[in-house]
MITI-31709 format. One record per residue (C-alpha): x, y, z; residue number from 0; residue in three letters. Coordinates in steps of 0.05 Angstrom, whole numbers, plus 5000, padded with zeros to 4 digits. Example, Ala and Ser with C-alpha at 12.3 -4.5 7.8 and 13.67 -1.06 7.14 Angstrom:
% residues 2
x;y;z;k;r
5246;4910;5156;0;Ala
5273;4979;5143;1;Ser
This chain:
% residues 152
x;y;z;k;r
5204;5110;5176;0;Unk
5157;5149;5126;1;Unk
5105;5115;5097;2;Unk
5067;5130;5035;3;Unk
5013;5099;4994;4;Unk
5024;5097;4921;5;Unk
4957;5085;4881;6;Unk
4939;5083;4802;7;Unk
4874;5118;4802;8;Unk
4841;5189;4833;9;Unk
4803;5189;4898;10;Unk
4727;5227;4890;11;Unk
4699;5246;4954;12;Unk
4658;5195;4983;13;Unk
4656;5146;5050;14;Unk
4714;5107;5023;15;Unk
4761;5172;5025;16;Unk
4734;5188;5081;17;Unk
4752;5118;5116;18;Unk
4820;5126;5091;19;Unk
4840;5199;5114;20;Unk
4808;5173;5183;21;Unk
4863;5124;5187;22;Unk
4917;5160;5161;23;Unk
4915;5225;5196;24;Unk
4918;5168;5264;25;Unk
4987;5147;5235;26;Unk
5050;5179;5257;27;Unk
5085;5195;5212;28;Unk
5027;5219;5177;29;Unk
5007;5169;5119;30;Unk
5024;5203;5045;31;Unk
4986;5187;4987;32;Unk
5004;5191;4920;33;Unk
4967;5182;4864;34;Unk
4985;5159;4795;35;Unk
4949;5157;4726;36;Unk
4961;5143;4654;37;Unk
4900;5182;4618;38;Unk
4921;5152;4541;39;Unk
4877;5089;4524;40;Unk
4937;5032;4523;41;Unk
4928;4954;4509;42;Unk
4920;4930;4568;43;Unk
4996;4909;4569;44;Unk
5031;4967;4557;45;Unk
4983;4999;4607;46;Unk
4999;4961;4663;47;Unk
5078;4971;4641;48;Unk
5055;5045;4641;49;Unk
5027;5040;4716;50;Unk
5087;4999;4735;51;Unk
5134;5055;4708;52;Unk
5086;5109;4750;53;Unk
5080;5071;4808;54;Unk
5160;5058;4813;55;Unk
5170;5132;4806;56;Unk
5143;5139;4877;57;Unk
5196;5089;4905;58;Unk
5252;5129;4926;59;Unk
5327;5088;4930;60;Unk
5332;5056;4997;61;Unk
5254;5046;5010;62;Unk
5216;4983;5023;63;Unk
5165;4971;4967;64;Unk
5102;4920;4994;65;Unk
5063;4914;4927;66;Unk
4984;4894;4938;67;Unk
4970;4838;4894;68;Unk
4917;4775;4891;69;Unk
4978;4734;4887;70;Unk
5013;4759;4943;71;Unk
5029;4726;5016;72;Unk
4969;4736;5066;73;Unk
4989;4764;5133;74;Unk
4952;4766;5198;75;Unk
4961;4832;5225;76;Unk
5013;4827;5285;77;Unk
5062;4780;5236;78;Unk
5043;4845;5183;79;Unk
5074;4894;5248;80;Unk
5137;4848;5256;81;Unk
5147;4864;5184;82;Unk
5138;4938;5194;83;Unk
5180;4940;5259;84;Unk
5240;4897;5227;85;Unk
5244;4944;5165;86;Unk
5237;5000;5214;87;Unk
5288;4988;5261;88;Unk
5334;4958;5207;89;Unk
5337;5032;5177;90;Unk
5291;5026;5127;91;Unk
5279;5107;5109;92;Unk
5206;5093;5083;93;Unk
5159;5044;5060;94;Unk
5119;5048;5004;95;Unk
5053;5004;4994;96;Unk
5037;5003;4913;97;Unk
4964;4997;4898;98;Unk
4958;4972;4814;99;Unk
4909;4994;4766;100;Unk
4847;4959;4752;101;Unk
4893;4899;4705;102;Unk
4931;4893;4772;103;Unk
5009;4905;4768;104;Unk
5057;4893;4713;105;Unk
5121;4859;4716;106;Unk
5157;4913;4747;107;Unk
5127;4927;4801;108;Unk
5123;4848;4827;109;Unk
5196;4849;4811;110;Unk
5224;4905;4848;111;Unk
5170;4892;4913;112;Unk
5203;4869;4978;113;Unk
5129;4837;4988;114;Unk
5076;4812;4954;115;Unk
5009;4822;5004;116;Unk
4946;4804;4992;117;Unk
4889;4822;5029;118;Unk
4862;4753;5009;119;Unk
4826;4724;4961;120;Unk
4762;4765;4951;121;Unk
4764;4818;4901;122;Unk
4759;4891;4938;123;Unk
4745;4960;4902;124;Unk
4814;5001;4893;125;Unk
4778;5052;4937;126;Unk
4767;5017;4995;127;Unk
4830;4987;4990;128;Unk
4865;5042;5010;129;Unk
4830;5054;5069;130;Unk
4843;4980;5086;131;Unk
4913;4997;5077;132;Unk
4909;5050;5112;133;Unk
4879;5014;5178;134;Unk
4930;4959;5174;135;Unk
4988;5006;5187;136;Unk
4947;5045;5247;137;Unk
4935;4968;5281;138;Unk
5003;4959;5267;139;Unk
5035;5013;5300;140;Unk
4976;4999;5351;141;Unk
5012;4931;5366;142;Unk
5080;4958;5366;143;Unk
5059;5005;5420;144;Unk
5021;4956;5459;145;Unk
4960;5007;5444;146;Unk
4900;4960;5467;147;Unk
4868;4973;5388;148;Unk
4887;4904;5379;149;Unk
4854;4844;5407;150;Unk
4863;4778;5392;151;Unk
């Protein structure tokens, strides 16, 4: 199953990109990230319609879509791997984790998601988010492969 990482926003260099290549060059397949961005100044509606419409673009037919949003379900991380090995093994072609803009996602996005996740209820920089993403899948596949990573 491919996995990519859909995210409104550019990465600058910095420790947080670095964190998040870290983890996804561990991931196999590799982890892809694409980034999305709407450059016109938009009411804050529209905008977030505008991110949804990106963000869905990178959602090919067939793929699982896990949308990260403050209102989502909170996972611990080997219930988060029996997600990832059912959609796996169930023929799921690729999943696609969809990191919102800054106004968090519009209507779309929740709609069309197979999953709402949070990563709880703190508020985290969209930066470091991806890296946190990113380490989620590597413990996952950790778990699935009985890797030692992982301790409870």
């Amino acid at each position: 199953m491919r996995l990519t990482l859909a995210a409104v926003g550019r990465a600058r260099p910095g420790p947080e990109t670095d964190l998040f290549r870290h983890y996804a060059r561990r991931l196999t397949p590799a982890l892809t990230l694409r980034e999305v961005e709407e450059r016109r100044p938009l009411p804050t509606d529209r905008l977030k319609a505008r991110e949804a419409e990106l963000l869905l673009g990178c959602v090919p037919a067939g793929a699982i879509a896990v949308a990260l949003d403050e209102h989502g379900r909170q996972l611990e991380s080997r219930a988060f791997a029996a997600r990832l090995q059912g959609w796996r093994d169930g023929g799921a072609p690729e999943l696609v984790l969809l990191i919102g803009g800054a106004d968090g996602h519009g209507a779309a996005v929740r709609d069309r998601a197979d999953l709402l996740l949070s990563l709880g209820a703190m508020t985290w920089p969209h930066m470091l988010v991806r890296a946190l993403v990113a380490e989620q899948l590597y413990r996952a596949q950790a778990i699935l492969a009985g890797h030692p990573y992982h301790r409870d």
